[in-house]
C-alpha positions as CSV (number, residue, x, y, z in Angstrom):
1,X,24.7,-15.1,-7.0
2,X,23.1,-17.5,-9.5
3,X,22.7,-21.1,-9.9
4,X,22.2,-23.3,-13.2
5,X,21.6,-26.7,-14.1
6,X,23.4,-27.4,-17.6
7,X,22.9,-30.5,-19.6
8,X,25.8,-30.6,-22.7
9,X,26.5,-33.6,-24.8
10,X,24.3,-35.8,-22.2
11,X,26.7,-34.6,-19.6
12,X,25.1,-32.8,-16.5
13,X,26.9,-29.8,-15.0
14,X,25.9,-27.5,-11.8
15,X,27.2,-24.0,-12.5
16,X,27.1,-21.0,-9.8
17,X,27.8,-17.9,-11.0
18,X,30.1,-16.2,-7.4
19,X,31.2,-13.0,-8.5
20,X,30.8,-10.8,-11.8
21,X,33.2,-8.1,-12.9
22,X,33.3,-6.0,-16.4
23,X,33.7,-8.9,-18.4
24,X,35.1,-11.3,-15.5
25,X,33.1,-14.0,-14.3
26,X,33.8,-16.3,-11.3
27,X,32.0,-19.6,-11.6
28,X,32.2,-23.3,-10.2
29,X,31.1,-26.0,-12.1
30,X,30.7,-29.3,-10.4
31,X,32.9,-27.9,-7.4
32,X,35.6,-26.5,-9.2
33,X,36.7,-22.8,-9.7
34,X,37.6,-21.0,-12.8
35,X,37.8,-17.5,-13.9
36,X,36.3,-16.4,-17.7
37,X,36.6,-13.8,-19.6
38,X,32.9,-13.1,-21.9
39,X,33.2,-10.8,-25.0
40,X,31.0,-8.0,-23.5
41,X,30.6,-6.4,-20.6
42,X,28.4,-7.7,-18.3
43,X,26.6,-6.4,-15.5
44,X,25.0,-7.5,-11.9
45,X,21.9,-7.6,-11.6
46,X,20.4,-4.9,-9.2
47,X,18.1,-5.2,-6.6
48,X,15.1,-2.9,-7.5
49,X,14.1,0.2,-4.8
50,X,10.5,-0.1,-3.8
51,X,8.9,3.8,-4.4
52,X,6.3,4.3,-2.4
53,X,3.5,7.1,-2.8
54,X,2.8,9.7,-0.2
55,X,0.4,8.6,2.1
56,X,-2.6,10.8,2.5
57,X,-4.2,11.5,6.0
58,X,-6.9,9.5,7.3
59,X,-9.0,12.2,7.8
60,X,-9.3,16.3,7.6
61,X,-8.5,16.3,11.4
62,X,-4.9,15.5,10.9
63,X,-2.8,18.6,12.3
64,X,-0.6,19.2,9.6
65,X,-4.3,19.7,7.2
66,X,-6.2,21.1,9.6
67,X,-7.3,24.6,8.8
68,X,-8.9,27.7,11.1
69,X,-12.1,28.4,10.1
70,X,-14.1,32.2,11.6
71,X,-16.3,31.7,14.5
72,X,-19.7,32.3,12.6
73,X,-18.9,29.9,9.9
74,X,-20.4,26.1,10.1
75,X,-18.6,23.1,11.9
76,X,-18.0,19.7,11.3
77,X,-17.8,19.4,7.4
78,X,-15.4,17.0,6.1
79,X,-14.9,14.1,4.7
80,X,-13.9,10.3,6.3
81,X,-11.0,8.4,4.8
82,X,-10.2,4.9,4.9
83,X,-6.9,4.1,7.0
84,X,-6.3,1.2,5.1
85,X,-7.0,-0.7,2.1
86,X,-9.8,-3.2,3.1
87,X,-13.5,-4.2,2.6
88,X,-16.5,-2.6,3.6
89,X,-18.6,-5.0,6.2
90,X,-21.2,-2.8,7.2
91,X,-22.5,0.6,6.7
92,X,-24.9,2.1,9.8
93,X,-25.2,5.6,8.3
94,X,-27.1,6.6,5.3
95,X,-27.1,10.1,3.7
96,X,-29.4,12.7,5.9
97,X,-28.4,11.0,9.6
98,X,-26.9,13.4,11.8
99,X,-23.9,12.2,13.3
100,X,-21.8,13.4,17.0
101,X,-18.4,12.9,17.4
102,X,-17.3,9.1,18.2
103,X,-20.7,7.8,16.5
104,X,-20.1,4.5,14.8
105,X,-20.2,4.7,10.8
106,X,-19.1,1.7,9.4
107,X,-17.1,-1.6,9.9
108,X,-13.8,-2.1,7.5
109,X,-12.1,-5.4,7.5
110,X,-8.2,-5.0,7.0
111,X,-6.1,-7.6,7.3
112,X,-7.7,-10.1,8.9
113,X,-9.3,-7.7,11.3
114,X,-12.5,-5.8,11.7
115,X,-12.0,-2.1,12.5
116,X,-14.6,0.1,13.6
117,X,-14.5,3.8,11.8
118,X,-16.0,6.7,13.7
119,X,-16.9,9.9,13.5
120,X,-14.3,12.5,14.4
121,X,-16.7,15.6,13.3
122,X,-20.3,16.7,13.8
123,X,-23.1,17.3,11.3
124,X,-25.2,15.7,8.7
125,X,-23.8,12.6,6.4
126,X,-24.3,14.5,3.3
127,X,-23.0,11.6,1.1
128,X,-22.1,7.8,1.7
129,X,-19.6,7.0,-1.0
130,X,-19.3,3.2,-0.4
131,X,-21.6,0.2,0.2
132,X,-21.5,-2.9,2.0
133,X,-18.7,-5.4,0.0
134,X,-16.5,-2.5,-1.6
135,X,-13.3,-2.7,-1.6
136,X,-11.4,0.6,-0.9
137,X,-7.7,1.8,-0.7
138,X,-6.3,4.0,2.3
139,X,-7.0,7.7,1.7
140,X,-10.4,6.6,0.1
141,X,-13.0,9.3,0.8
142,X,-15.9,7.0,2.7
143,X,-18.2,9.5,3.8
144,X,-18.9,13.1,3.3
145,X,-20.0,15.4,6.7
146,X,-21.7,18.4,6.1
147,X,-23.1,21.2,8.6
């Protein structure tokens, strides 16, 4: 479990803690075994659980967000997301550009790697909400597409 390196009266000791019960404790110092008792209870150490947030979609598009809208109303509003936390290389849309499906937006280096973001709606880029050298975290609203 757990390793020390004593130094008592100028004499060195290597102690491994084995195996911890209540108040039990199985150690070896200098290769040799013994069982203590300690006055309190004592307790392992646990190993911590990681909690992890929910992770938003990367865009409005994904199926279990998208919504129906009626046939007269506009298309292609929405927003982009970042699909992972990374910097911003390069930005090739600025607000008032009107954008098809697939166009190139920006460039987002994530580990290690550059990834090209597209467009997966049609309209006008109503608002660009990063610049080139921002950092951003996935789920980070990039770009806003209006009708």
């Amino acid at each position: 479990m757990k390793k020390f390196k004593l130094t008592i009266n100028g004499n060195k000791y290597d102690v491994d803690i084995l195996n911890v019960e209540r108040n039990f404790a199985e150690i070896e110092v200098n290769g040799s075994l013994y069982k203590v008792e300690v006055d309190k209870d004592l307790k392992p150490t646990k190993t911590p659980v990681l909690v992890r947030q929910k992770s938003v979609p990367s865009s409005d598009s994904d199926k279990a967000t998208v919504k129906t809208s009626s046939p007269s109303s506009p298309k292609g509003a929405g927003t982009i997301k970042s699909p992972l936390p990374g910097v911003i290389l390069n930005v090739y849309v600025k607000e008032g550009d009107t954008v098809k499906l697939g166009d190139k937006l920006l460039t987002l280096e994530a580990m290690k790697m550059e990834n090209n973001i597209d467009s997966d709606k049609e309209g006008v880029v109503k608002s660009v909400k990063v610049k080139q050298g921002d950092s951003v975290l996935e789920g980070d609203t990039l770009i806003e597409i209006g009708s």
